[in-house]
Every structure is written in C-alpha cells, then in structure tokens.
C-alpha positions in Angstrom: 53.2 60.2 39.2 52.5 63.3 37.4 53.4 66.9 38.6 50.2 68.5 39.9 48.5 71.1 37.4 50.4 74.7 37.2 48.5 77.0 39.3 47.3 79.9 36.9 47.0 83.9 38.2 43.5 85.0 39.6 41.7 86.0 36.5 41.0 88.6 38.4 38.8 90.5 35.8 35.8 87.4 34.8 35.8 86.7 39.3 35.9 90.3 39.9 33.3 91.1 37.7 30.9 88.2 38.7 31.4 88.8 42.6 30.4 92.6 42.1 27.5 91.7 39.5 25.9 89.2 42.3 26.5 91.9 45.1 25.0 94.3 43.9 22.1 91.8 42.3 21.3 90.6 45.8 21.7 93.7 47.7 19.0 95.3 44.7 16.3 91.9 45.7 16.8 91.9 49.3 13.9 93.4 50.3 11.5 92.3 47.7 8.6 90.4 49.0 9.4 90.3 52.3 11.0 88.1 55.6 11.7 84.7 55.2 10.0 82.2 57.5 13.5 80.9 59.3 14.7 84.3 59.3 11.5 85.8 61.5 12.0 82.6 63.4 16.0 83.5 63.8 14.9 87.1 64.7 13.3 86.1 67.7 15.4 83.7 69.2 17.4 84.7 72.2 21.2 84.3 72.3 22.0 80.9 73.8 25.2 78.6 72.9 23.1 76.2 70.9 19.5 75.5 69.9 17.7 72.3 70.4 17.1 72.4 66.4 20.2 73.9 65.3 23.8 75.7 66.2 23.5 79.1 67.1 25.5 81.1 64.2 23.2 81.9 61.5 20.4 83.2 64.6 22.9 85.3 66.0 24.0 87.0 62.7 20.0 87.3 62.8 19.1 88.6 65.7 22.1 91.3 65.9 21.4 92.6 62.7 18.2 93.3 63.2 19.0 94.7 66.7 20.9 97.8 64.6 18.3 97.7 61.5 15.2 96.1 61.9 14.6 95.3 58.3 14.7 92.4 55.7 17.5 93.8 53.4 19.6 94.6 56.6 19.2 91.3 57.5 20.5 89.5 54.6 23.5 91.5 54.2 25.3 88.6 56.1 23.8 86.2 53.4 24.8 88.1 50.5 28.5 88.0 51.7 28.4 84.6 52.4 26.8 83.8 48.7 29.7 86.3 47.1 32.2 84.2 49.3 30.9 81.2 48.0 31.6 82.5 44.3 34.8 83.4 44.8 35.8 79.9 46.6 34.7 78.0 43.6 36.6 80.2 41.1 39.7 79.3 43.8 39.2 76.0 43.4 38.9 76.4 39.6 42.2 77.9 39.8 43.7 74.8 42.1 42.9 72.5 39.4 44.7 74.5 36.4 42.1 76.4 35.3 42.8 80.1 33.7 41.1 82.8 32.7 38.1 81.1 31.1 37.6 78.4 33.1 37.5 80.8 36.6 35.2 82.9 34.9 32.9 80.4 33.9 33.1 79.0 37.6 32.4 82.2 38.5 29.4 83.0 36.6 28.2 79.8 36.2 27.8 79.2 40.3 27.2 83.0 41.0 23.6 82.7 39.7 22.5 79.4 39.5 19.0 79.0 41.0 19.8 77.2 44.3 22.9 78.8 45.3 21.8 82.3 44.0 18.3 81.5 46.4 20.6 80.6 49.2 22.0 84.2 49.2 18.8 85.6 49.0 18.0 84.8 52.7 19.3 84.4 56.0 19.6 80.7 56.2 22.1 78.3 57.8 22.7 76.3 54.2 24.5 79.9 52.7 27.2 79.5 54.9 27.3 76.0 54.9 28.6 76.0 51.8 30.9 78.3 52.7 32.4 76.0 55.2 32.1 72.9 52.9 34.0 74.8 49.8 36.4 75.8 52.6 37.3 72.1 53.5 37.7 71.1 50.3 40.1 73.9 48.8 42.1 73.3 51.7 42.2 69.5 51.6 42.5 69.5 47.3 45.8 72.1 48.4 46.9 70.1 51.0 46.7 67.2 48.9 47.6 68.4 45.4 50.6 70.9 46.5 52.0 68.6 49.4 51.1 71.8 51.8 50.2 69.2 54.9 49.6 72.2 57.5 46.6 72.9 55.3 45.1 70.0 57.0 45.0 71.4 60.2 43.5 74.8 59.4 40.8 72.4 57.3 40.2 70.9 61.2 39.7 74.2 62.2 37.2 75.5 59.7 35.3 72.1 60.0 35.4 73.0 63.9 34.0 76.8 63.1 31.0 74.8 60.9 29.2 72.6 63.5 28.0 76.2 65.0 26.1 77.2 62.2 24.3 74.1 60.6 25.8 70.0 61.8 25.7 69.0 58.6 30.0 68.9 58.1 30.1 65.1 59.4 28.4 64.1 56.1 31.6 65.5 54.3 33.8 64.4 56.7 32.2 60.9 55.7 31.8 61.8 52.2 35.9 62.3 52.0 36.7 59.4 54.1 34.7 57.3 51.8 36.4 58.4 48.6 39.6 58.6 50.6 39.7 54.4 52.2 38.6 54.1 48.0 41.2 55.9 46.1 43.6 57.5 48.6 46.3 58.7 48.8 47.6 56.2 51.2 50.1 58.2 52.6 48.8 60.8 54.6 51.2 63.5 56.5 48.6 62.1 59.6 50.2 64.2 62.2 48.9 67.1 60.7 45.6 65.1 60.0 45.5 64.3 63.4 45.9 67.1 64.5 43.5 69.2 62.3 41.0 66.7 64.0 41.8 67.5 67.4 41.4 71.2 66.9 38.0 70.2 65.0 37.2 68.5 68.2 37.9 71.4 70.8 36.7 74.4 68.4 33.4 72.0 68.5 33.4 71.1 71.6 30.5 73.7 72.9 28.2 72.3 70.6 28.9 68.6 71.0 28.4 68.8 74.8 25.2 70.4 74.6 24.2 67.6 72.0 25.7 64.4 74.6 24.4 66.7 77.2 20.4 67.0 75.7 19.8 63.8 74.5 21.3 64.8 71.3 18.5 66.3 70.1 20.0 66.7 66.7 19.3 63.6 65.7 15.4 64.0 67.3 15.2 67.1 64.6 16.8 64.3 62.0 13.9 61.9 62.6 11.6 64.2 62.5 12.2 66.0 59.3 12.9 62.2 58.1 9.3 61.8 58.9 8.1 64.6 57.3 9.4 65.0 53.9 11.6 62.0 54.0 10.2 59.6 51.0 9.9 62.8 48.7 13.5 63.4 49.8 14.1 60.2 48.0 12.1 60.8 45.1 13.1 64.1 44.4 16.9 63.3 45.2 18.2 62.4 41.7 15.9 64.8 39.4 17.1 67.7 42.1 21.0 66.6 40.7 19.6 68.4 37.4 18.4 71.6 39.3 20.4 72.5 42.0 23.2 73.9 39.2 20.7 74.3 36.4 20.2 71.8 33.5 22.9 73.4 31.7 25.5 73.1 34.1 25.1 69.2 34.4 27.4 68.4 31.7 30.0 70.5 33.7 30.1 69.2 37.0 30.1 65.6 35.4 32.7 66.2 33.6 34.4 67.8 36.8 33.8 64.0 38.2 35.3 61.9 35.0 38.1 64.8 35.1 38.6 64.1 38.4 39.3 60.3 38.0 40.9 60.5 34.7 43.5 62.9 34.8 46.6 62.0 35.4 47.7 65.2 37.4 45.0 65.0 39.4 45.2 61.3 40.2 45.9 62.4 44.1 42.7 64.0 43.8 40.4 61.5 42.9 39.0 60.3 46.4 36.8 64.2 45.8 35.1 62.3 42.6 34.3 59.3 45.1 33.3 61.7 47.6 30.5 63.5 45.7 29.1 60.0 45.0 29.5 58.9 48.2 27.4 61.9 49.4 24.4 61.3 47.3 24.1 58.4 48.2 24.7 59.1 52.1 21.9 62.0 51.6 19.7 59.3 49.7 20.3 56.5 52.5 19.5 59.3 55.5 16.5 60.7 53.1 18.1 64.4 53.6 17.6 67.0 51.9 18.9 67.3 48.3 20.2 70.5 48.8 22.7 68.8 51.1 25.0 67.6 48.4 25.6 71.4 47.1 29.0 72.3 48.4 30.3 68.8 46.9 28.3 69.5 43.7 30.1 72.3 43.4 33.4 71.3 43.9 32.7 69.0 40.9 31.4 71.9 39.1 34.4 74.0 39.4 37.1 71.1 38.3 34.8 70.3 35.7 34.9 74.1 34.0 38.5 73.2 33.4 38.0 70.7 30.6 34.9 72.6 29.7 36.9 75.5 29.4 39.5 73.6 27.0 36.8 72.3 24.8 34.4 75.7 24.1 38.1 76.7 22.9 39.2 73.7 20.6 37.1 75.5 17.4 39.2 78.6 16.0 36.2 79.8 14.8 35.2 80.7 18.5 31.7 79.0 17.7 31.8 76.6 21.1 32.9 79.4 22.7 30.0 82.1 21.7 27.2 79.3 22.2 28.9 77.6 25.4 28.6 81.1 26.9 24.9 81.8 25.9 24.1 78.6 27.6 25.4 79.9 30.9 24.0 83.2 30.1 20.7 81.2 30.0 21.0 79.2 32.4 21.8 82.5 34.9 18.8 84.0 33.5 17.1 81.5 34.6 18.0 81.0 38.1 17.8 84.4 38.7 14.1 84.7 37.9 13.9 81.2 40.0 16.1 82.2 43.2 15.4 85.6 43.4 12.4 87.5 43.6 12.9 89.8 40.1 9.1 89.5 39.3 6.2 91.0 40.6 4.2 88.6 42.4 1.0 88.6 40.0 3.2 87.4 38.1 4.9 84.4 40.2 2.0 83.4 41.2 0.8 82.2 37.8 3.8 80.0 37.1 5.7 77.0 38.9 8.4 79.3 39.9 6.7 78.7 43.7 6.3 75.4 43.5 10.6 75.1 42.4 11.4 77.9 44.9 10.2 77.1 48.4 11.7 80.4 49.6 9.0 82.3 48.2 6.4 81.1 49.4 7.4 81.5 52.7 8.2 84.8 52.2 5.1 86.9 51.0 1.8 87.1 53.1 3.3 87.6 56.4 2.0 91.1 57.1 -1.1 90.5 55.8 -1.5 87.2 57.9 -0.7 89.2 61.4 -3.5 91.5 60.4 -6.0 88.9 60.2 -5.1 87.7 63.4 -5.4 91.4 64.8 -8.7 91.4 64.1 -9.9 88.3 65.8 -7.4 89.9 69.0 -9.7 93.3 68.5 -12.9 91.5 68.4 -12.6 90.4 71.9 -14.3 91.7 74.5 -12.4 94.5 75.9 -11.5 92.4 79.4 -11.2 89.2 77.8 -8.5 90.7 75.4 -6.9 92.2 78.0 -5.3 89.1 79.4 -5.8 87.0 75.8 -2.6 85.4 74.3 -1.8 84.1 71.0 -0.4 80.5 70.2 0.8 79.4 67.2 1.6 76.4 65.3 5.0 77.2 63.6 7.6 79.4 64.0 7.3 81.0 61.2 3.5 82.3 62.2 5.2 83.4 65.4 7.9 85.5 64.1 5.5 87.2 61.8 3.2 88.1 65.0 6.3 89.6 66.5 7.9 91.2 64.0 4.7 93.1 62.4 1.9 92.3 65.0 3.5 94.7 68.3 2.9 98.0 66.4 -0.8 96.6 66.5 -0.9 96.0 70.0 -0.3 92.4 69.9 0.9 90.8 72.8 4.0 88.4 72.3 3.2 84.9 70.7 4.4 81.9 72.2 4.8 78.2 69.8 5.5 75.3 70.7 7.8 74.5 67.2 11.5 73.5 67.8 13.9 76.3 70.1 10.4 78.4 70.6 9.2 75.5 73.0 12.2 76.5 75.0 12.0 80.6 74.9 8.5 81.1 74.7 5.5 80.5 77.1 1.7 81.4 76.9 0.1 83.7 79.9 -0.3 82.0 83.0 -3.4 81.1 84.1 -7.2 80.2 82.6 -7.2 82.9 80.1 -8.3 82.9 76.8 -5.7 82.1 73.3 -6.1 83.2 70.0 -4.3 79.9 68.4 -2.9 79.6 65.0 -2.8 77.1 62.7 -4.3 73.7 62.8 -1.3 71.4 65.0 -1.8 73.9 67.9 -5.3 73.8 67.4 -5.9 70.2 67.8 -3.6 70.5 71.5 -5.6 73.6 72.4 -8.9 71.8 72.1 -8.1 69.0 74.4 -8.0 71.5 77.0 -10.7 74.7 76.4 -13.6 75.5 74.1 -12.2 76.4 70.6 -13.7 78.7 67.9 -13.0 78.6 64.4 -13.5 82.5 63.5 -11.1 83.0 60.6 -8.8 81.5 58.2 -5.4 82.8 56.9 -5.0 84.1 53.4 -3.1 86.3 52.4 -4.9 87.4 48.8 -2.0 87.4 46.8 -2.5 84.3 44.5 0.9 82.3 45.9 0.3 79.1 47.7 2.0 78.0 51.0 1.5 75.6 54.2 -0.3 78.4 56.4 -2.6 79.6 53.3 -5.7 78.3 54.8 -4.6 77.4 58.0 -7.3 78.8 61.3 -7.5 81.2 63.4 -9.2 79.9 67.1 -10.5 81.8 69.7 -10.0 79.0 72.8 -12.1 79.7 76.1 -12.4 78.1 79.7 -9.3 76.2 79.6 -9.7 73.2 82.0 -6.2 73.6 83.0 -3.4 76.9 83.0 -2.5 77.4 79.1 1.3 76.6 81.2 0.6 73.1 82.8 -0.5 71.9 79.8 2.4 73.4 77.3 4.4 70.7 77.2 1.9 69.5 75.0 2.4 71.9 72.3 6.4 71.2 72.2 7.5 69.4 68.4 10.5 69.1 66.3 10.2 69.5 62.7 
C-alpha cells in the first residue's frame, strides 16, 4: 500500500484571504432585503429541547440573538460564521489529501462563493451548519483513516452527536459512509474507537432521540409531509441541481475529486468517501429529499478534486491553464454571488430568474409590507369587535412577519397552526372574530364562522412568492371557540 499523501502547510495567505473576503461580503448583504421566512419563524419560537419539525440549535441561536439586537444582520452573524467555518474546513480537507498552496486556495475560493453555499450563509438556516457538522465528520474520518489517528473516530461520534440538535439529517451520512465503507473498506477498522465514537454519538443525542421515540417520531411525519409536497420535483430536479449547487464550472472539479478518489493509489484507504457521495444521491433520490442534502458530500468531493485540478492548471509553463482556470472560478463566484446573495437592487431581481434559482429571496422581501395590509383590515374593524379580534395565519412565515413588524402597529399576537407554532401558539378564547391569513387557514376557518374575503397580499415589488396573492379574511360568529376547534388548523410541512 502506498504511504498516504504528505500533508502540506496551511496556505495560509489564498484561505486567509478567501475567509476574510466572504466575511466581510456577508456581513456587507446581511441586511439587504429583509428577514428570511424560517428565520422570523425561528425568532418566535420559544426555547424548548426539541421542536416537533426540527432540533432546537439553529432557533435558539435565533431567538437569542435577536433578544440582544432585534435585527436581520444581527441575526445572521451566527450564519456568516458558520459559512466562513465551512470555507475553511474544505480548504482543511484540501490540505488532508496533499493539496498546497493552489489547490487550498482554489478550495477556498471556489466553495466560499458558490451560489448555494454562499446563499446558505446569507441566512439563519439549519442547512449552514449542517454542513458544518457533515465537513466535520468527514475530515475527521478521511484523518482517522488516512493518518492511522483512530481516536479521531471518537471525537467524529461526538460531533455527529452535537449535529442531531440542529437539523436530523447526519444519519444520511452515517449511511452514506457505511455504504461506501461495506463497498470499498478498509476492512480493518480500530472498532473500539469506532464503537465508541458511536456510543458517545448515542448519549450526546440522546435528548433529541427520546423526544422523537417519545412523540411519535414526528420527524419522520415532517419527512412525509415535505415528501408530499415537493417530493416528485425533488426527483426531477435532483440530478440537474448536481450542476448548480457548486456552479457549472466547479463540476469538472468535484468529479474529478470522485475518480481521484478511487484512482489514486495514496488514497486507496479513502475510497469508500467516492462511494459515499454516490451513495448519497441516490439515498436523497430514493427518499425524494431535497437536493441540497448532498452538499457537505459534494463538497468533500470538491475539495479532493482541486488537488488534481490544481496539478493540471500547472502542467503548461506558459501559465495559460492557470490564468484561464482561475477566471473560471472568478466567474463562477461572480455568479453565485449575484445568485446567493442579494447584491442587486430588487427592480432589478425581479426581472430575471435569479428568484426563481434562489428560493431565499423570495421569501425574504415583502414582509413589512404584507403586515401592513393586514393592519388595515385589523383597523377597519369596528372599534369593539377589534378589540377582542385575533389573527390566524396559514404559515409560519406570515406569522413571524405579523410579530416581528405588526406589534409596533398594535397588532395583537398571531397564532398558526404550521409545524412547532401548532404547539406555542393559540388563538383568543372564545366566539370572537379572526382576521385569517392565507388560503389553508382559510378553508379551516370557514367550516366554523362566516368568512370575508376583504384583501389580498401583495407586496408591489415585482418578485413572486407562495403568499403573493394569498387572502386576507375577516371570519365572524364562529359556531364553536376559535380553541375547540384549533386542532384543526395543526399541519406539518
């Protein structure tokens, strides 16, 4: 067997510089166009030790921030570091695999501001750190493996532990590596530290397994439901997403990360990872997930592949692959910048498909302007009647927004039915009248008052998005108390 790769210095200069350059580009965009729907969702979720839709990490960072500074940018400080930390692990894992200077820098770059993951730091979301946790895993296990470090293993138990409270998502790269691992090996394992890094997975965890066995594992309820929802595009869009999540340009690199992977021989012990990124696509495919799911793999291909990428923009003395290589990445940032971040001005966005590519923006303009529409119907009440009136709404994302912008207008609390809100949120007691939002709670509100369609959201700023459109009821003479009949409103998705 080969001796593994030679581990290079840090090139400490091309990371550096990338890290800072991203900082500073996210901390610049972080309060352009405004909160995003999950993170005025997150903002108003109490603390608890789990959610019924999701671990409790990513709302807490949420929530406290905004406890101390009450704004977006403050808000997604937490994401920016996570995206930077993201950055820097890729370049590490670069490194691992013998890549210098050039190779960590392109790594560096290349990841820093590509659309998805550059889009990821943008907002509060569980998938930023995520990836953190996935890029974790694998630098430790590529160490463990690579170096013949077997502790490794059991601080890669721990970090998989940390993971399942922000997003439960690590099990499909658990099964991703034990795929590529019964394929390929190595056979011989150090499994005491194995088995041990999987028992401190299992305790560190522990919390937010019992309160899935403990609920009905309502996990996989929220799995089946976003199945149903957006499962058959999942499917279709799974393989064209491949192209996208890095950038077009980047494709050639993280492919070759996967041949490098099963072809070199010092990193034969590694090539269960080249089974594993397979293995993950087509466990996402199979489960109709989201293709976004397969990032943190992706990128583990990505940053083994800028080794041999590295090694052939300099095979040409003239320095000619080198100068066009790097304009291509150059491109390719430029790119995902003005696709993951919100660098133009939304006249502008709203005339190209950069919303349609970028789901993140278009939940994150119109929110103000949304809450003031639904003021008005509040103020057009009769004084009495609005006096005990309450608002329901159909998503989350509506009822954040009423929170966060409607109480300077004297709006009283919103209650939804949508996912943890169900849970922490109830509408006034008694036969009073709603001002419901958005056509699901609608439809529930109406089997039990008089409704009135008397507006309909839009936000007038040219960018389509689900609640573009969506009503605004006035509901009257409820047959029953808005709380006997709430259960009603409950959903997953």
């Amino acid at each position: 067997m080969s001796d593994p790769p030679a581990l290079p210095r840090l090139a400490g200069g091309p990371v550096g510089s990338a890290l800072a350059a991203l900082a500073v580009a996210l901390t610049v965009a972080g309060d352009r166009y405004g909160w995003f729907r999950d993170e005025l969702y997150f903002r108003l979720l109490p603390p608890r030790l789990a959610y019924v839709d999701q671990p409790p990490f990513t709302p807490l960072l949420v929530r406290g921030m905004s406890a101390v500074v009450d704004e977006v940018w403050a808000v997604r400080l937490p994401a920016t570091a996570a995206a930077v930390l993201a950055v820097l692990l890729v370049a590490l894992l670069t490194r691992e695999v013998g890549g210098g200077r050039l190779a960590q820098g392109l790594a560096a770059w290349g990841y820093a501001f590509a659309a998805i993951p550059v889009a990821f730091g943008h907002t509060a979301i569980t998938a930023g750190w995520d990836v953190v946790a996935w890029l974790t895993v694998v630098l430790l296990v590529v160490r463990a493996v690579l170096r013949d470090r077997p502790r490794l293993w059991v601080w890669a138990g721990v970090v998989v532990g940390l993971a399942c409270w922000n997003k439960l998502l690590v099990p499909l790269l658990l099964a991703s590596l034990a795929v590529g691992l019964l394929v390929c090996g190595p056979r011989r394992l150090p499994w005491r530290h194995v088995l041990i890094g999987a028992g401190l997975a299992a305790v560190v965890a522990a919390p937010q397994l019992l309160y899935q066995a403990t609920n009905d594992w309502p996990q996989l309820g929220m799995a089946r439901a976003l199945s149903a929802q957006s499962g058959s595009a999942n499917r279709v869009l799974l393989v064209p997403f491949l192209l996208v999540l890095l950038g077009p340009v980047l494709v050639p690199v993280w492919v070759a990360g996967v041949v490098s992977l099963l072809r070199r021989p010092d990193l034969r012990p590694l090539r269960f990872l080249a089974v594993a990124v397979v293995a993950s696509v087509a466990l996402v495919g199979l489960g109709s997930g989201s293709p976004y799911y397969v990032l943190g793999l992706l990128a583990a291909a990505y940053a083994v592949g800028c080794v041999p990428v590295a090694r052939w923009l300099t095979s040409r003395p003239d320095g000619v692959r080198r100068r066009e290589g790097l304009r291509a990445v150059a491109a390719n940032g430029l790119v995902g910048a003005v696709v993951g971040l919100p660098v133009l001005p939304l006249a502008v966005v709203a005339a190209t498909p950069v919303p349609q590519v970028n789901v993140g923006l278009q939940g994150s303009v119109g929110w103000p302007e949304y809450v003031d529409q639904v003021a008005a119907v509040v103020t057009a009440l009769d004084p009495t009647e609005r006096a005990g009136a309450g608002i329901v709404t159909s998503t989350f994302g509506e009822a954040g927004a009423v929170d966060r912008f409607g109480r300077p207008l004297g709006l009283p609390a919103p209650a939804s039915g949508h996912n943890a809100l169900a849970d922490v949120t109830a509408p006034p007691d008694g036969r009073v009248t709603l001002v419901v939002v958005g056509d699901r709670a609608l439809a529930v509100a109406r089997g039990n008052a008089t409704c009135t369609v008397v507006s309909r959201l839009d936000h007038g700023l040219g960018v389509d998005g689900p609640e573009q459109g969506q009503p605004v009821a006035v509901c009257r003479d409820p047959a029953q108390a808005w709380t006997a009949v709430w259960p009603r409103f409950r959903y997953l998705g």
